[in-house]
C-alpha positions as a printed Julia matrix, in Angstrom:
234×3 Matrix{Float64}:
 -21.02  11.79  117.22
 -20.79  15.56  116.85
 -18.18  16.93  113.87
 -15.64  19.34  114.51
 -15.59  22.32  112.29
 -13.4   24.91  112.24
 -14.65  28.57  111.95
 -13.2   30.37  109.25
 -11.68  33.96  109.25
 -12.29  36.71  107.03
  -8.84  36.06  104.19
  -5.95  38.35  105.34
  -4.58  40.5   102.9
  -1.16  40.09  104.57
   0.83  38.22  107.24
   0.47  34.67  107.99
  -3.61  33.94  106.27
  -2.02  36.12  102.9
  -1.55  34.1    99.9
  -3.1   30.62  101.64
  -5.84  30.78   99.48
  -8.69  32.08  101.77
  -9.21  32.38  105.34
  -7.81  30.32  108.44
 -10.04  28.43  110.92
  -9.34  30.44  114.64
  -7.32  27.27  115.46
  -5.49  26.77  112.83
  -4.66  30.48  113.21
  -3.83  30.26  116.85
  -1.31  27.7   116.03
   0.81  29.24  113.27
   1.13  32.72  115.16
   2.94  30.9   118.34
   5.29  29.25  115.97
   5.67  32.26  114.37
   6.82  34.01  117.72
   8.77  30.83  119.07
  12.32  31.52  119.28
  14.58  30.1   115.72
  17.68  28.62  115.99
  17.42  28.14  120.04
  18.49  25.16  121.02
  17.92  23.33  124.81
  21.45  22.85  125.2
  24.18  24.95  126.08
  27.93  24.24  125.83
  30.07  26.11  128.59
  34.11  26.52  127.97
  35.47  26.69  131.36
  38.9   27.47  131.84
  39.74  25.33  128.84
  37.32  22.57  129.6
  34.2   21.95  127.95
  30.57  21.54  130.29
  27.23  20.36  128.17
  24.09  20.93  130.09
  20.84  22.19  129.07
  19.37  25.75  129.65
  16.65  25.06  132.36
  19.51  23.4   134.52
  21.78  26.64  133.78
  18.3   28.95  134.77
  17.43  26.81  137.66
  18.42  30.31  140.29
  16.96  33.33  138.18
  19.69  35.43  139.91
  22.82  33.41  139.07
  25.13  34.15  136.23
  24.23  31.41  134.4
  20.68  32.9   134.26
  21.84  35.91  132.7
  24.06  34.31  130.01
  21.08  31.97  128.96
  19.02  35.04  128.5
  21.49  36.65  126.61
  21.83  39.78  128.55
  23.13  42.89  127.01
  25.1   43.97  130.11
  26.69  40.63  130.97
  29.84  40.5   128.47
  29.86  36.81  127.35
  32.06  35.78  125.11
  32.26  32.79  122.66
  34.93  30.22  121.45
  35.56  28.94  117.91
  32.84  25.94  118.9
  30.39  28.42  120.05
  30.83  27.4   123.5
  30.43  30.31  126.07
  34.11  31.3   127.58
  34.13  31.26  131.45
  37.53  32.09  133.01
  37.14  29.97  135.87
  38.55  27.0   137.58
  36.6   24.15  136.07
  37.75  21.82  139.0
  35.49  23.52  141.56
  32.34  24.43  138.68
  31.07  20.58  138.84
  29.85  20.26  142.08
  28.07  23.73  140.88
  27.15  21.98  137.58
  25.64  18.95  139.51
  23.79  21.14  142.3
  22.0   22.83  139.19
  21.28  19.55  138.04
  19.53  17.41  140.83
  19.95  20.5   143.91
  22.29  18.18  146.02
  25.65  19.14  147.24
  28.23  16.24  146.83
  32.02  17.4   147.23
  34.63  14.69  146.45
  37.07  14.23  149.2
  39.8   15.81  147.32
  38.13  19.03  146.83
  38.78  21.78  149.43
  34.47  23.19  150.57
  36.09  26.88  150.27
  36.68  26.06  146.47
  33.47  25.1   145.94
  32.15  28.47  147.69
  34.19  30.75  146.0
  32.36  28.72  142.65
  29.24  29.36  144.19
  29.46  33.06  145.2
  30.86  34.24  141.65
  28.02  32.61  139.59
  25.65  34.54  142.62
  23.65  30.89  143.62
  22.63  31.7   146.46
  20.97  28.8   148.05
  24.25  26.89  147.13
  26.31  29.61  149.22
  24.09  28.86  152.04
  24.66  25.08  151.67
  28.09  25.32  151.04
  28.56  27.78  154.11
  26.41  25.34  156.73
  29.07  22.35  155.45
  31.87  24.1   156.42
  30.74  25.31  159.66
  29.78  21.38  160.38
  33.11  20.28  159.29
  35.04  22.77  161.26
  32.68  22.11  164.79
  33.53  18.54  164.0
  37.67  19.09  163.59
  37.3   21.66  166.69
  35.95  18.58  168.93
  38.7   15.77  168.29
  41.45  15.43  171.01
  44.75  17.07  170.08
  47.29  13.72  169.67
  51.17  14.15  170.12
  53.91  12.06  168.68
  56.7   11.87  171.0
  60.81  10.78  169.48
  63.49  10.47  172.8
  66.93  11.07  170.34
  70.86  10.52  171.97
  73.14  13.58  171.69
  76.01  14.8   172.75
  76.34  18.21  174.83
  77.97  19.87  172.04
  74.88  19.22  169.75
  72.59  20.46  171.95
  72.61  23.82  170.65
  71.94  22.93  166.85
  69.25  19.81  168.19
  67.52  23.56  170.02
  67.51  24.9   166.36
  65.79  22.4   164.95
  62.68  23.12  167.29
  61.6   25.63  165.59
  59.0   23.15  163.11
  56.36  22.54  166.03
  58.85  20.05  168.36
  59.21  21.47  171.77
  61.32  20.03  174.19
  59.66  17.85  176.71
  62.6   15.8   179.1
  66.28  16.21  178.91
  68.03  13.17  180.77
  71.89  12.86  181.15
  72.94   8.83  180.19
  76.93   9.91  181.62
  79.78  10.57  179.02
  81.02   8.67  176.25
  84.77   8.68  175.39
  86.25   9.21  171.77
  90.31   8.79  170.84
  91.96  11.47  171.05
  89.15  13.49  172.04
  87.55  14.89  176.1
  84.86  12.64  177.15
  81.9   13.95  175.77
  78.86  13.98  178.44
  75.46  12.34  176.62
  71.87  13.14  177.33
  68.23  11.2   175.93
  66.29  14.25  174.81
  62.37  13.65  174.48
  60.79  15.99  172.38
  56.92  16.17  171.13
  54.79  17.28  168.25
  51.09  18.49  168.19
  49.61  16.4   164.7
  46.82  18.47  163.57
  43.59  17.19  162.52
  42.51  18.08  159.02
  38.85  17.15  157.28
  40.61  14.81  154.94
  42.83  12.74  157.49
  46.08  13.37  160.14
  48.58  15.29  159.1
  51.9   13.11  159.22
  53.97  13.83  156.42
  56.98  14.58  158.47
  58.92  18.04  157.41
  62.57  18.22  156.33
  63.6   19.54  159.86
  61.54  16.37  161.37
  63.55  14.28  158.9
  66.59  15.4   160.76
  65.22  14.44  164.24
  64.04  11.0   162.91
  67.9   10.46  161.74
  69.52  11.43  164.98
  66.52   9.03  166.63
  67.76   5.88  164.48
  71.03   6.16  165.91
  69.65   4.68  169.34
C-alpha cells in the first residue's frame, strides 16, 4: 500500500509558513492560503427589513438573477445605497405584501399568487428589484387572465320598481350608477285623500355585472340601495 508524503517547502520567512517551525507540505499550503482569502464574518443568510417586516432567506436565493437588486445588495455594491436597521437587517422601502411571491419565485422559480393579491402588484415587485424572467412570467399571467375575463358573456340583473309620475324624474337621477332604463309600463292611477289621482307606472331597469378575476361584482352601490328600496315596495 503506497504512503502518502507530503513535499515540503523551503521555511518562509514571513506570511502564513513564518514562525510554524519549518516548511509546509504544498498541500498543507494550498489549504491555509484559501482560508486565508475566504471571506470573515460572511454569513449564508441574509435578513431583509421590508417596509417594516422582516424576510430571512439565504444569499444564493437573493443572487439567483445576477441583474436583480437583490444581486447587488448581496455583493455589497458601492453604488447601490443600502441601508441597515438596528438588527442589521437591510431596509427596503417597499410593500412587503407583494415581495413574497418575489421571495418564493427566488426560492423554487415558480410563480404562485394568492387569490387576494392583485398580478399588477406582484409586477410592479418584480420590475423594481429588475427580475426579469419574473416580469416576463408575471406579464404572460396577466395577459391569460385578461383573454380569459374578455371571453365570458356579459350577465345583466334586471329590478321592475312601482312609481308614481311625479317620481319619475328623481327615479331618472338615480341612473346615473350603470342602470339604464329598459321598459316603462303605465299600471293606471292610484288615488290618495285629499290629493289628484296620481297615474303609476312598473319601470324595468337593468345593470351590466362585470366580471372580475376574483369573482362577480355584486356588492350593490348606495344609489342601487335606493332602487332595491323602491323595488320592495311591490
Amino acid at each position: 500500500m503506497a504512503e502518502n508524503h507530503c513535499e515540503l517547502l523551503p521555511p518562509a520567512p514571513s506570511g502564513l509558513g513564518a514562525g510554524l517551525g519549518g516548511g509546509l507540505c504544498r498541500r498543507c499550503s494550498a489549504g491555509l492560503c484559501a482560508l486565508a482569502h475566504r471571506p470573515s464574518g460572511v454569513s449564508k443568510w441574509v435578513r431583509l427589513n421590508v417596509g417594516g417586516t422582516y424576510f430571512l432567506t439565504t444569499r444564493q436565493t437573493l443572487c439567483r438573477d445576477p441583474k436583480s437588486f437583490l444581486y447587488r445588495l448581496c455583493q455589497a455594491d458601492p453604488d447601490l445605497d443600502s441601508d441597515k436597521d438596528e438588527t442589521g437587517a437591510y431596509l427596503i422601502d417597499r410593500d412587503p405584501t407583494y415581495f413574497g411571491p418575489v421571495l418564493n419565485y427566488l426560492r423554487h422559480g415558480k410563480l404562485v399568487i394568492n387569490k387576494d393579491l392583485a398580478e399588477e402588484g406582484v409586477l410592479e415587485e418584480a420590475e423594481f428589484y429588475n427580475i426579469t424572467s419574473l416580469i416576463k412570467l408575471v406579464k404572460d399571467k396577466i395577459r391569460e387572465r385578461d383573454s380569459k375575463t374578455s371571453q365570458m358573456p356579459v350577465k345583466h340583473v334586471y329590478r321592475v320598481l312601482q312609481c308614481q309620475e311625479e317620481e319619475l324624474t328623481q327615479m331618472v337621477s338615480t341612473m346615473s350608477d350603470g342602470w339604464k332604463f329598459e321598459q316603462l309600463v303605465s299600471i293606471g292611477s292610484s288615488y290618495n285623500y285629499g290629493n289628484e289621482d296620481q297615474a303609476e307606472f312598473l319601470c324595468v331597469v337593468s345593470k351590466e355585472l362585470h366580471n372580475t378575476p376574483y369573482g362577480t361584482s355584486s356588492e350593490p352601490s348606495e344609489k342601487a340601495k335606493i332602487l332595491q328600496e323602491r323595488g320592495s315596495r311591490m
